[in-house]
GUBAMAR-89200 format. One record per atom (N, C-alpha, C, O, CB): x, y, z; residue in three letters. Coordinates in pm, whole numbers, padded with zeros to 5 digits, always signed. Glycine has a CB too. Layout:
XYZALA...
This chain:
+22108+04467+06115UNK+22205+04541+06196UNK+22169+04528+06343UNK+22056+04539+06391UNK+22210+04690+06154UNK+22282+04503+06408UNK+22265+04474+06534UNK+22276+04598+06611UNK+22366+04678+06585UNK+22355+04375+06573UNK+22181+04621+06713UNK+22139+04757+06806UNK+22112+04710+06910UNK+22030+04619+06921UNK+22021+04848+06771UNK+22171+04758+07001UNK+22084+04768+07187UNK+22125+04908+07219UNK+22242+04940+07201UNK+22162+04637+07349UNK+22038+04992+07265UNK+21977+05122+07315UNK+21927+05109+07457UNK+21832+05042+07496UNK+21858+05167+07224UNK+22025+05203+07542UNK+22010+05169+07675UNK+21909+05318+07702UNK+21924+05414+07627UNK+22177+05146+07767UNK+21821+05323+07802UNK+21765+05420+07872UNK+21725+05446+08009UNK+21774+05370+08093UNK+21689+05433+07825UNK+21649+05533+08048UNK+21632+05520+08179UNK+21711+05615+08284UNK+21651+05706+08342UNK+21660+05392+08200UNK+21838+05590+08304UNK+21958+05647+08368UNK+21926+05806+08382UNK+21843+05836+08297UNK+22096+05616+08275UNK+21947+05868+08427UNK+21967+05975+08527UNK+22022+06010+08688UNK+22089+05938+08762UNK+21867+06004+08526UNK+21979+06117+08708UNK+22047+06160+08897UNK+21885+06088+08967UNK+21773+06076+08920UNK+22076+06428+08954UNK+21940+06056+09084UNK+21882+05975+09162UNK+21938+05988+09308UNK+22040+05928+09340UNK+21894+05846+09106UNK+21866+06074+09403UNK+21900+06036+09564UNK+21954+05914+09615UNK+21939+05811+09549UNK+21787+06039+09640UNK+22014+05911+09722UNK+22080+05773+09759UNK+21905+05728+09824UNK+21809+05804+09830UNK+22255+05781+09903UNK+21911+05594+09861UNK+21787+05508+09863UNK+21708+05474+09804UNK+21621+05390+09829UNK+21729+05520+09910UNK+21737+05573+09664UNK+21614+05578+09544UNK+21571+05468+09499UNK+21561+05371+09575UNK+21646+05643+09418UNK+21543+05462+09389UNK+21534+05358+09246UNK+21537+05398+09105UNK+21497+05509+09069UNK+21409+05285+09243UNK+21569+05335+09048UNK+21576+05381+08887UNK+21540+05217+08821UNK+21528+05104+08867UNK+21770+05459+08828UNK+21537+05256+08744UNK+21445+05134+08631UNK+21521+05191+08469UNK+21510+05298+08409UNK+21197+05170+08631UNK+21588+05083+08444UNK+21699+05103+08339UNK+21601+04983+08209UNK+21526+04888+08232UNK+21904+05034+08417UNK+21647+05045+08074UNK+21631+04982+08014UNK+21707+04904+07869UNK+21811+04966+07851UNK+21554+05028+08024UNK+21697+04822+07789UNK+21786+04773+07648UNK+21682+04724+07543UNK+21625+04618+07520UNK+21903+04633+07680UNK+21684+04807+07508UNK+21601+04747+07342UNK+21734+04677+07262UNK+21843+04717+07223UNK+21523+04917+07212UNK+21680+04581+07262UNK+21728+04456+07170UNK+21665+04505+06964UNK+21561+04558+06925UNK+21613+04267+07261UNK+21768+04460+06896UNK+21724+04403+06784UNK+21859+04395+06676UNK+21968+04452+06683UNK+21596+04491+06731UNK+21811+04310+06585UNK+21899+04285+06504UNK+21958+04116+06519UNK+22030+04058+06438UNK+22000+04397+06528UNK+21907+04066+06637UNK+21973+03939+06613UNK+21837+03903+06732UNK+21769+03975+06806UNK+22176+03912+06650UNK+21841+03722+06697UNK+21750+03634+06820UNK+21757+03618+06943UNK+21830+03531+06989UNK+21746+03521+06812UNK+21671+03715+07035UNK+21724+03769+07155UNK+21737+03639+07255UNK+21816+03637+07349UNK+21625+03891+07214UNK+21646+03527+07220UNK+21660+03404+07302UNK+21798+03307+07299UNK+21808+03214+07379UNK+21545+03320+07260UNK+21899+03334+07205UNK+21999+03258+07167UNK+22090+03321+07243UNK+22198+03262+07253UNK+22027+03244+07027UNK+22079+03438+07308UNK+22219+03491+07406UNK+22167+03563+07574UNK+22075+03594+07650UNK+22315+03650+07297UNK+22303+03554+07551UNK+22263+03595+07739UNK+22290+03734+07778UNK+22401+03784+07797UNK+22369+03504+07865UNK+22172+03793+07789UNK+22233+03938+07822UNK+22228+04024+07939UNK+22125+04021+08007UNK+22188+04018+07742UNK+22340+04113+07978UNK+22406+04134+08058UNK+22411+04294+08076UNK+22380+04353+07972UNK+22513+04064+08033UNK+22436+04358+08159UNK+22434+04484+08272UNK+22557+04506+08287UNK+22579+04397+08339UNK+22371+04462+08419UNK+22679+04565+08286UNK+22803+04595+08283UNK+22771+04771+08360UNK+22670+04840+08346UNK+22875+04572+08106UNK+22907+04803+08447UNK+22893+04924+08474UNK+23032+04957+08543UNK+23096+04903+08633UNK+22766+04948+08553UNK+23059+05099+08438UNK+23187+05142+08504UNK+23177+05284+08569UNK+23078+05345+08529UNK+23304+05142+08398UNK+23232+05331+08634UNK+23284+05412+08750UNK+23396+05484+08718UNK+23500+05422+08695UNK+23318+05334+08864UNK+23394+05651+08709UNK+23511+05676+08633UNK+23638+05629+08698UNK+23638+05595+08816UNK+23519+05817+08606UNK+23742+05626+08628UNK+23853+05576+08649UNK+23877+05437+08699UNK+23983+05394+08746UNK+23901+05652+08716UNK+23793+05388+08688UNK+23739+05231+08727UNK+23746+05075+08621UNK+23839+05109+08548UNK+23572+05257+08752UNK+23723+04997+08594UNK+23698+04920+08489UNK+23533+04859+08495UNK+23449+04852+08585UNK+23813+04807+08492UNK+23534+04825+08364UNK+23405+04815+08367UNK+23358+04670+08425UNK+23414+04564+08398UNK+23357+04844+08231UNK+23249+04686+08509UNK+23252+04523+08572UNK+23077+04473+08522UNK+22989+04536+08464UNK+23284+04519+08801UNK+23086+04303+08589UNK+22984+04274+08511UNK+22885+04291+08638UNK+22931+04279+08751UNK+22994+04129+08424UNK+22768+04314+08620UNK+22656+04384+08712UNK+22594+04223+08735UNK+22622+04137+08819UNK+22530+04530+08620UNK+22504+04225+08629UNK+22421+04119+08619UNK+22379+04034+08448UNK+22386+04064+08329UNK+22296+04184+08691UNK+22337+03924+08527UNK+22315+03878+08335UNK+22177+03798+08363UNK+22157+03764+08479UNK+22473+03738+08237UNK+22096+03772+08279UNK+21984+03700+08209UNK+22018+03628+08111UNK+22076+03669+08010UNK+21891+03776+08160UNK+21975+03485+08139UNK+21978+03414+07973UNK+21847+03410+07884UNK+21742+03357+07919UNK+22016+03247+07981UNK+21872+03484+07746UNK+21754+03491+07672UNK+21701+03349+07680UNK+21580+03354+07702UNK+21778+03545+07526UNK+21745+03224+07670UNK+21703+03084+07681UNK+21634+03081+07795UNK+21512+03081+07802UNK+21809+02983+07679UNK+21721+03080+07899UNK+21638+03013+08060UNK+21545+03119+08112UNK+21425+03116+08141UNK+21760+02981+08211UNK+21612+03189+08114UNK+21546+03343+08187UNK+21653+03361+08338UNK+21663+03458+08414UNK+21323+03319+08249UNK+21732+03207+08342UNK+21809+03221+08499UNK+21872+03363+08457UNK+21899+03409+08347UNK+21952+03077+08551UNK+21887+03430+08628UNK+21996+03533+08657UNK+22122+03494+08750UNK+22126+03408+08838UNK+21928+03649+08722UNK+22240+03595+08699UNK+22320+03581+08835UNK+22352+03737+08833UNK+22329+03823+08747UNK+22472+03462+08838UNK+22431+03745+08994UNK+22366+03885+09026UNK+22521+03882+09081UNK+22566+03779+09130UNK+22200+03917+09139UNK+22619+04034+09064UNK+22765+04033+09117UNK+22683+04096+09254UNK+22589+04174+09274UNK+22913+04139+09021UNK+22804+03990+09357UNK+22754+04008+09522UNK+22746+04155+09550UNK+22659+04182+09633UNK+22869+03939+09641UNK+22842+04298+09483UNK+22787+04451+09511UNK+22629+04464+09480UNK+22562+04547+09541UNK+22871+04567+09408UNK+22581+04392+09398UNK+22412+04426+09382UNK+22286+04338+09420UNK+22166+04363+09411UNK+22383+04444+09240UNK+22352+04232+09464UNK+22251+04085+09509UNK+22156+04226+09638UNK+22199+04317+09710UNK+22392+03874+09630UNK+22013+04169+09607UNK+21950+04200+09702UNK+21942+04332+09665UNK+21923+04381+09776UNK+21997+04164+09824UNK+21943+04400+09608UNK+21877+04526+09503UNK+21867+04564+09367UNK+21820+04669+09323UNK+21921+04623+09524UNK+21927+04450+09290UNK+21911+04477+09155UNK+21874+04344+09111UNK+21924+04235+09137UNK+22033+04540+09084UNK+21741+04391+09014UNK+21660+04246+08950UNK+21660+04272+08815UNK+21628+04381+08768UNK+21490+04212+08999UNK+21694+04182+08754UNK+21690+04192+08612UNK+21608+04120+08533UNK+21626+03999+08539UNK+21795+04171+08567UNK+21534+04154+08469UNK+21376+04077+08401UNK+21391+04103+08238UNK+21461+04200+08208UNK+21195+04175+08467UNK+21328+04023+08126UNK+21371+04022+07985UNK+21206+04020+07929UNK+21112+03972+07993UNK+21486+03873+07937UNK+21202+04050+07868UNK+21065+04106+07781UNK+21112+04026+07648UNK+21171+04097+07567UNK+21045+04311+07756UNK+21092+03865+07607UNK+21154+03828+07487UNK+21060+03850+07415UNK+21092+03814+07302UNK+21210+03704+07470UNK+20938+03897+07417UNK+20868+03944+07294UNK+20918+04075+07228UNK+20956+04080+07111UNK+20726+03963+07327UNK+20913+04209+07339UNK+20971+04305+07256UNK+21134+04305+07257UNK+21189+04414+07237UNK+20915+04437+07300UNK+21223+04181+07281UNK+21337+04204+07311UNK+21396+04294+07406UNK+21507+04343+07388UNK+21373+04221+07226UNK+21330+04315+07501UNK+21404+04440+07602UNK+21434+04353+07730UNK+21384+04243+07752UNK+21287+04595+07650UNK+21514+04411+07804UNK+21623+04373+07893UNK+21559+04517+08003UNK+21595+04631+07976UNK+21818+04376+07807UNK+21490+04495+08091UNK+21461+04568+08209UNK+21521+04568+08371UNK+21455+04527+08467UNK+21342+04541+08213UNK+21621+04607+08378UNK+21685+04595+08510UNK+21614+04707+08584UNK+21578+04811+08531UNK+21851+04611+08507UNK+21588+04661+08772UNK+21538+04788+08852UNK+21645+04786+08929UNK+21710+04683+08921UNK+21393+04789+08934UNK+21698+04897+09029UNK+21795+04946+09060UNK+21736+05024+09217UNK+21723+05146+09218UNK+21852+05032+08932UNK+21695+04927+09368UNK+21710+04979+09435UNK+21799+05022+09511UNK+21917+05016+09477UNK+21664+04956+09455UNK+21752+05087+09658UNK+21836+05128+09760UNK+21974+05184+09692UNK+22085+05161+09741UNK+21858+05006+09862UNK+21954+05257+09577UNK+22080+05282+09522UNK+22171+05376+09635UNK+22133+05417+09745UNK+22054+05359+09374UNK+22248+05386+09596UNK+22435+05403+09712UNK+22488+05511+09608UNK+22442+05525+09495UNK+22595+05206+09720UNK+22590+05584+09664UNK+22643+05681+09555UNK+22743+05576+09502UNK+22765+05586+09382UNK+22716+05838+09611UNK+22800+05491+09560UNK+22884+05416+09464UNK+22814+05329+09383UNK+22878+05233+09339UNK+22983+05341+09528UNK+22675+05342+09346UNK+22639+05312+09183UNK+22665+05396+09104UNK+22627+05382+08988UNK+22511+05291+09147UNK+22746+05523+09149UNK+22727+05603+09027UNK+22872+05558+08921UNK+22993+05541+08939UNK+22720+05788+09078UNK+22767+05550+08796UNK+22840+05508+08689UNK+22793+05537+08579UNK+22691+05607+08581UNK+22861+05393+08687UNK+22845+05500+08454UNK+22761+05435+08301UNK+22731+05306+08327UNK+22814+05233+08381UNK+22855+05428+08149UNK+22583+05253+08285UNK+22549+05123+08298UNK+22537+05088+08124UNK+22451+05144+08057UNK+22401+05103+08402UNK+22650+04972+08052UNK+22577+04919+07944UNK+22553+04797+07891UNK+22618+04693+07885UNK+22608+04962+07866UNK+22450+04831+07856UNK+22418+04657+07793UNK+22462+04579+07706UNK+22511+04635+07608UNK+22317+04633+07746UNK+22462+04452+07706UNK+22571+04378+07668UNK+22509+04218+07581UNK+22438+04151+07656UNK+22665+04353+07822UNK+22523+04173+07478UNK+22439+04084+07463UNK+22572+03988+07416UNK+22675+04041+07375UNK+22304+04119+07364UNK+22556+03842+07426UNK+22683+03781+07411UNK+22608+03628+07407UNK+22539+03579+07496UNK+22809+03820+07545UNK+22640+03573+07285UNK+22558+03446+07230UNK+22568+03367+07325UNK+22639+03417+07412UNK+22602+03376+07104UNK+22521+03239+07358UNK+22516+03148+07460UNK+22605+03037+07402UNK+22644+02951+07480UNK+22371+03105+07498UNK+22643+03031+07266UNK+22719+02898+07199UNK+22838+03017+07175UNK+22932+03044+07250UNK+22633+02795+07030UNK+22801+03077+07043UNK+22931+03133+06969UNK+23007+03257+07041UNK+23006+03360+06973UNK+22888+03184+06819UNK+23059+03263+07143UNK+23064+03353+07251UNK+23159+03501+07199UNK+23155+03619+07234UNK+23137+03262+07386UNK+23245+03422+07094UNK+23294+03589+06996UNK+23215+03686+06921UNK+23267+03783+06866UNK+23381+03564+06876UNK+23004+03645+06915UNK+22964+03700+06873UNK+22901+03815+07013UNK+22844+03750+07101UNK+22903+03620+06780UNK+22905+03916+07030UNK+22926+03991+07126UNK+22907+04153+07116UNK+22988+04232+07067UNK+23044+03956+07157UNK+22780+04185+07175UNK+22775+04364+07127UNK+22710+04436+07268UNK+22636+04402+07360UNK+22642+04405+06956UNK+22778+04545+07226UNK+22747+04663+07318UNK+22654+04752+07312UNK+22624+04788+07199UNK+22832+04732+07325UNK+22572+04824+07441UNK+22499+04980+07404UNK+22613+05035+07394UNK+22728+04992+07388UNK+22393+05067+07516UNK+22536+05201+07391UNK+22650+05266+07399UNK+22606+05369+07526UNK+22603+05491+07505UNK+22695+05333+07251UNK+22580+05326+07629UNK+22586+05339+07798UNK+22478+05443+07841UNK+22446+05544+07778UNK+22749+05398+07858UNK+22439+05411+07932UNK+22345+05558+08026UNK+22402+05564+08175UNK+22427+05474+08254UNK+22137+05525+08053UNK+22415+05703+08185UNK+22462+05774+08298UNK+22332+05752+08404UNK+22218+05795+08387UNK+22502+05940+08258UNK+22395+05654+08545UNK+22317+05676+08645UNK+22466+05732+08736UNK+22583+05697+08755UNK+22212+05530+08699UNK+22329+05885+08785UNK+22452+05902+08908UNK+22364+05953+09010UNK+22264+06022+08994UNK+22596+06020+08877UNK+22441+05886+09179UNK+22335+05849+09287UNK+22373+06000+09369UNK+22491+05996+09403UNK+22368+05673+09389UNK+22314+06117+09405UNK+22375+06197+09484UNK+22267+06267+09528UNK+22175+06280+09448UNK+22478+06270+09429UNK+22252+06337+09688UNK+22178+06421+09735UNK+22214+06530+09696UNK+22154+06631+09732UNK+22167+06417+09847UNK
């Protein structure tokens, strides 16, 4: 059975940091590329950032280049994103996202953690 379990997320001052996390399991974490998604109420959900379990390359959406790094732990399967100089417009649900690198309809979700940025 396939699981990713997001953590980490909470309230956070603007400038802060938070350190988010995804436990992987249920499928071969090196065969897909996984990904950071985050929506904003009344918003859609957009893609943050991704890691390929294969390469380890990242790409980073230009709102987070230059404060959000995303690093993969393929031994314990976890997916560790850090989250500086956070802004109140990070505040969102952040969830993780794992999505095969070949068979791309194979595709699963957390089920989200609340970061919200406010003094």
């Amino acid at each position: 059975q396939v699981q990713l379990v997001e953590s980490g997320g909470g309230l956070v001052q603007p400038g802060g940091s938070l350190r988010l996390s995804c436990a992987a399991s249920g499928f071969i974490f090196g065969g897909y590329a996984m990904s950071w998604y985050r929506q904003a109420p009344g918003k859609e959900r957009d893609l943050v950032a991704t890691i390929s379990g294969a390469s380890g390359r990242t790409n980073y959406a230009d709102s987070v280049k230059g404060r959000f790094t995303i690093s993969a732990d393929n031994l314990k399967n976890t997916v560790l994103p850090q989250i500086n100089s956070l802004k109140p417009e990070d505040t969102a649900v952040y969830y993780c996202n794992a999505r095969h690198l070949v068979f791309r309809g194979n595709e699963y979700w957390g089920q989200g953690t609340q970061v919200t940025v406010s003094s």
